[in-house]
C-alpha positions as CSV (number, residue, x, y, z in Angstrom):
1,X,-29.1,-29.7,-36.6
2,X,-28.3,-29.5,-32.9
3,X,-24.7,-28.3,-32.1
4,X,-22.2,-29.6,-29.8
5,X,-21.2,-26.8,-27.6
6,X,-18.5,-26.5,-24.5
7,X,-18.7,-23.3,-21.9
8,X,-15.7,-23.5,-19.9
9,X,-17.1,-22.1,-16.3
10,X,-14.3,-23.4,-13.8
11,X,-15.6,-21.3,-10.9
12,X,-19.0,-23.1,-11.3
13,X,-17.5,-26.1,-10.1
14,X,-16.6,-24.8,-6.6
15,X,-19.2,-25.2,-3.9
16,X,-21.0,-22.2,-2.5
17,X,-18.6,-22.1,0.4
18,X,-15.7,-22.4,-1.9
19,X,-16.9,-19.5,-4.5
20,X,-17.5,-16.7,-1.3
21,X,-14.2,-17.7,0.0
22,X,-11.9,-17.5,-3.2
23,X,-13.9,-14.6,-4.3
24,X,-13.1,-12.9,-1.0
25,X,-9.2,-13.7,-1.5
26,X,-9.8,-12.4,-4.9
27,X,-10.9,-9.4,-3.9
28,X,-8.3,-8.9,-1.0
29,X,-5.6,-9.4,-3.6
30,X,-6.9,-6.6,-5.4
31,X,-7.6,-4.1,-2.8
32,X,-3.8,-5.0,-1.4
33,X,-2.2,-4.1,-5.3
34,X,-4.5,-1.2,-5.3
35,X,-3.4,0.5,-2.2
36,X,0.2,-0.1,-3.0
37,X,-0.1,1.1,-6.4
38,X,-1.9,4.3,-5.6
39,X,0.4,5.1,-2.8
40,X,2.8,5.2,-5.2
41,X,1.5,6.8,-7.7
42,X,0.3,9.9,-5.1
43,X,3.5,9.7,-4.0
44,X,5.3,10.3,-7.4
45,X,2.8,13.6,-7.8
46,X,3.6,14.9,-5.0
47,X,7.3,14.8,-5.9
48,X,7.0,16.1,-9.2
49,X,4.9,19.1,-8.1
50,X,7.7,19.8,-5.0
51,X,10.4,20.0,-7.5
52,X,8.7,22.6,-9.7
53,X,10.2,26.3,-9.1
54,X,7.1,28.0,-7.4
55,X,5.8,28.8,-3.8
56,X,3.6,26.4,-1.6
57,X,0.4,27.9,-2.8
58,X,1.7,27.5,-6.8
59,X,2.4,23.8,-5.4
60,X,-1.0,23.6,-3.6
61,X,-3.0,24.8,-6.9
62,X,-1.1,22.5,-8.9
63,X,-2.1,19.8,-6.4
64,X,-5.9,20.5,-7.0
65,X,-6.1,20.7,-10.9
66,X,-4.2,17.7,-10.5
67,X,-6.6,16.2,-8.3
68,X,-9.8,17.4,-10.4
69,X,-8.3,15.6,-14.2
70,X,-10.6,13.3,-15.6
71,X,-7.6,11.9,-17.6
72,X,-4.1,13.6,-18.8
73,X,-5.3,15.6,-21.5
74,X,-8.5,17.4,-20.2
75,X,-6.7,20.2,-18.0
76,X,-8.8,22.8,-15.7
77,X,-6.8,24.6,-13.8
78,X,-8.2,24.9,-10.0
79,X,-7.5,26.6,-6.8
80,X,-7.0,24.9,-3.5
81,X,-9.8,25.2,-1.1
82,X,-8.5,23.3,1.6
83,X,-7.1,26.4,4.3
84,X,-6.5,23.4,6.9
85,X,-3.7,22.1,4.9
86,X,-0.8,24.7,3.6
87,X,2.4,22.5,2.1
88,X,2.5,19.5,0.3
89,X,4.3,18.0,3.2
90,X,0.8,18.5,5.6
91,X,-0.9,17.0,2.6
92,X,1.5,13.9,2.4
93,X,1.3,13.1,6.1
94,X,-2.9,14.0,6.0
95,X,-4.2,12.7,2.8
96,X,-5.7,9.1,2.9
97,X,-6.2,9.2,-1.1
98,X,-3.2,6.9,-1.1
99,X,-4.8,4.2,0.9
100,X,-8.2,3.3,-1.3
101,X,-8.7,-0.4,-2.0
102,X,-10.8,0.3,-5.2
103,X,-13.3,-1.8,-3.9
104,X,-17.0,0.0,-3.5
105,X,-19.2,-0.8,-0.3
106,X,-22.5,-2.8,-1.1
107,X,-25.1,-1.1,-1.9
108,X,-27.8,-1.0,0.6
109,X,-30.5,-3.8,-0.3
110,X,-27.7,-5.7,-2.3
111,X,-28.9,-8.9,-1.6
112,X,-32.2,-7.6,-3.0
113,X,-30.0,-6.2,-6.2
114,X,-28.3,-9.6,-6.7
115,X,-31.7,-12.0,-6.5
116,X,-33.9,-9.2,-8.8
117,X,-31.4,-7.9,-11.4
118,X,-29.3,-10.9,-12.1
119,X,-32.0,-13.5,-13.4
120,X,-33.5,-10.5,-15.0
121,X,-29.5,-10.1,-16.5
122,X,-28.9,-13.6,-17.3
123,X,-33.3,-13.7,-19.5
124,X,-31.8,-11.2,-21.6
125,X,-28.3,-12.5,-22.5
126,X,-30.3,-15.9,-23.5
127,X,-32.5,-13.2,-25.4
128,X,-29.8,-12.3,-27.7
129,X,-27.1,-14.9,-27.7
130,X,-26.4,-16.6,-31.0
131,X,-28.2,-19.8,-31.9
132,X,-26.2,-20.1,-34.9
133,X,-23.1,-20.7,-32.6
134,X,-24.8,-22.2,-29.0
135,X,-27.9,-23.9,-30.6
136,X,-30.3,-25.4,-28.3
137,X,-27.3,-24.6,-25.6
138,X,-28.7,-20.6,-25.7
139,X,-31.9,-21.3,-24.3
140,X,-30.1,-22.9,-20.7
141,X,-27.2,-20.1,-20.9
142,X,-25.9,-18.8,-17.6
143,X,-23.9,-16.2,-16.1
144,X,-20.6,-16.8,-15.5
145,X,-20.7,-17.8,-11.9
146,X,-17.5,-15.9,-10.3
147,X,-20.3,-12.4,-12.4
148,X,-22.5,-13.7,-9.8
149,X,-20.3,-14.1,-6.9
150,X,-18.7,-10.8,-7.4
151,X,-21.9,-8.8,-7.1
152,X,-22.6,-10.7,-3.9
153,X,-19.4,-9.4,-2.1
154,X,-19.3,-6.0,-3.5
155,X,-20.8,-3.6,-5.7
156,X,-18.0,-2.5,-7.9
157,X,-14.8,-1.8,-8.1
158,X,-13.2,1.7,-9.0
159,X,-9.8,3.0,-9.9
160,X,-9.8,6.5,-8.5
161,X,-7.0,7.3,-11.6
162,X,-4.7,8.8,-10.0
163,X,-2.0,9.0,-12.7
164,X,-4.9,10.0,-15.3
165,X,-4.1,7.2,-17.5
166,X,-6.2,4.2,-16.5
167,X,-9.5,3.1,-14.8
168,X,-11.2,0.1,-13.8
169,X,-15.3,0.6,-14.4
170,X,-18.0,0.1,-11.4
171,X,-19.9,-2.7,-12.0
172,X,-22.8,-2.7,-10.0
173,X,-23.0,1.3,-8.5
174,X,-26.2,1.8,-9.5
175,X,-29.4,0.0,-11.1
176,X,-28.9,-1.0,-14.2
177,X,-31.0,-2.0,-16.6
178,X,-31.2,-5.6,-17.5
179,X,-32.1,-4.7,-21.5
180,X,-30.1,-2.1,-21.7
181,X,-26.6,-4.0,-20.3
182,X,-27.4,-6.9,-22.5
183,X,-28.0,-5.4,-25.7
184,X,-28.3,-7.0,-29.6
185,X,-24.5,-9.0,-29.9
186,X,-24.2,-6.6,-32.9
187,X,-25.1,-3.4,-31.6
188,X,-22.5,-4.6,-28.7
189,X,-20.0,-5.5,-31.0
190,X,-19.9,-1.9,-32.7
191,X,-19.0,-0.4,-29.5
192,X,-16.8,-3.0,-27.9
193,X,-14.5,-4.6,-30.9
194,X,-14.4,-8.5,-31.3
195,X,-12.0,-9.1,-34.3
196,X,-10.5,-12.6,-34.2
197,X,-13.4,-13.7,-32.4
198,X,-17.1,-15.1,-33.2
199,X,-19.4,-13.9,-30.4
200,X,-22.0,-16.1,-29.1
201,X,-23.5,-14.1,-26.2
202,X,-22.2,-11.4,-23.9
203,X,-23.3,-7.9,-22.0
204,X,-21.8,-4.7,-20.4
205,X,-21.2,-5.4,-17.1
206,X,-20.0,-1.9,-16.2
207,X,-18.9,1.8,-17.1
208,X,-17.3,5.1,-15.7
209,X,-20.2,7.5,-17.4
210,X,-17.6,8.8,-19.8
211,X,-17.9,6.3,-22.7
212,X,-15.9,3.9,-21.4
213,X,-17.0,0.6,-20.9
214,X,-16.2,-3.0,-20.0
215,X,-18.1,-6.1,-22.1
216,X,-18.3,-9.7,-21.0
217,X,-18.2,-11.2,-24.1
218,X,-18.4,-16.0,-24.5
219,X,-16.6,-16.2,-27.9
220,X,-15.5,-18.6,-30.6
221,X,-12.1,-18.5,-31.4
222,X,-12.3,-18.2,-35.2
223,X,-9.6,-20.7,-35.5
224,X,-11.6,-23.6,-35.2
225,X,-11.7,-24.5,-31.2
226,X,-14.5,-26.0,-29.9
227,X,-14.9,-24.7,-26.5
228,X,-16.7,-21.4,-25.8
């Protein structure tokens, strides 16, 4: 029985011209929210560490552990190696952590990367999508096109966590490998959580090397909509 099967891909319909250029304002958009929001939140450290009782090197050293926590509750307290810099205030005016977009430079040969790991991507999502949900529609499944477009302007982008609490994964920092980003939908499901949802196909399109991960995922809604 051949099933009737709608994938919503509005970014497919653009023309080439049209994807590089939204993708571009996209990605501008970002960078801007970034840089505001990490000025801000640098900015709010620095304040809270000047108010504490304690000299300029207590300040300084709080500066650094600070600087080197993987997230609010792993604490290792470090020393400040930076002579150059001796207040918070030479730190404020210096430092240029403030101003990162969270958008990673290409890597070299990306073009290479996007034409030699993408189909090799998009073989093994049709590998393991679900024919139960997709039918014969499996076997002609694509990446989602703005996936595509993304890796073509950048490879990644990085939330350098500032206030410990949140990240945003790289994407595309390194090689992956095609079979091990697009793995059985049930193994990926163990990891990634899809309750409410059927899942017809999907891969991990990026992590931060400490468990952490981010899953594309085309579902079913489980209340009955057709579209994918």
């Amino acid at each position: 029985m051949s099933l009737l099967v709608e994938i919503e891909d509005e970014f497919r319909k653009l023309s080439f011209t049209e994807r590089s250029e939204a993708m571009a304002n996209f990605l501008s958009q970002f960078a801007d929210h970034m840089r505001d929001n990490n000025k801000r939140i640098l900015s709010r450290v620095l304040d809270m560490i000047a108010e504490t009782e304690g000299d300029e090197k207590l300040h300084l050293d709080m500066l650094a552990t600070h600087l080197e926590m993987e997230t609010s509750e792993v604490l290792d307290v470090k020393r400040w190696d930076m002579p150059e810099i001796t207040s918070l205030d030479e730190y404020r005016a210096q430092s240029r952590l403030g101003d990162d977009s969270g958008i990673c430079p290409r890597m070299t040969g990306s073009n290479n990367y996007t034409t030699q790991f993408l189909p090799s991507l998009d073989a093994a999502v049709r590998k393991n999508a679900s024919r139960d949900l997709l039918g014969s529609m499996a076997d002609i499944l694509e990446l989602p096109a703005e996936f595509c477009e993304f890796l073509r302007h950048t490879s990644g982008v990085a939330y350098p966590n500032l206030d410990r609490q949140l990240f945003v994964c790289s994407f595309a920092t390194a090689l992956y490998d095609a079979h091990e980003q697009a793995q059985p939908l049930d193994k990926m499901c163990e990891f990634a959580g899809s309750e409410g949802f059927e899942v017809a196909a999907g891969w991990k399109a990026g992590d931060n090397d400490q468990n952490c991960c981010i899953h594309y995922f085309l579902c079913k809604d489980l209340e009955g909509l057709d579209a994918l």
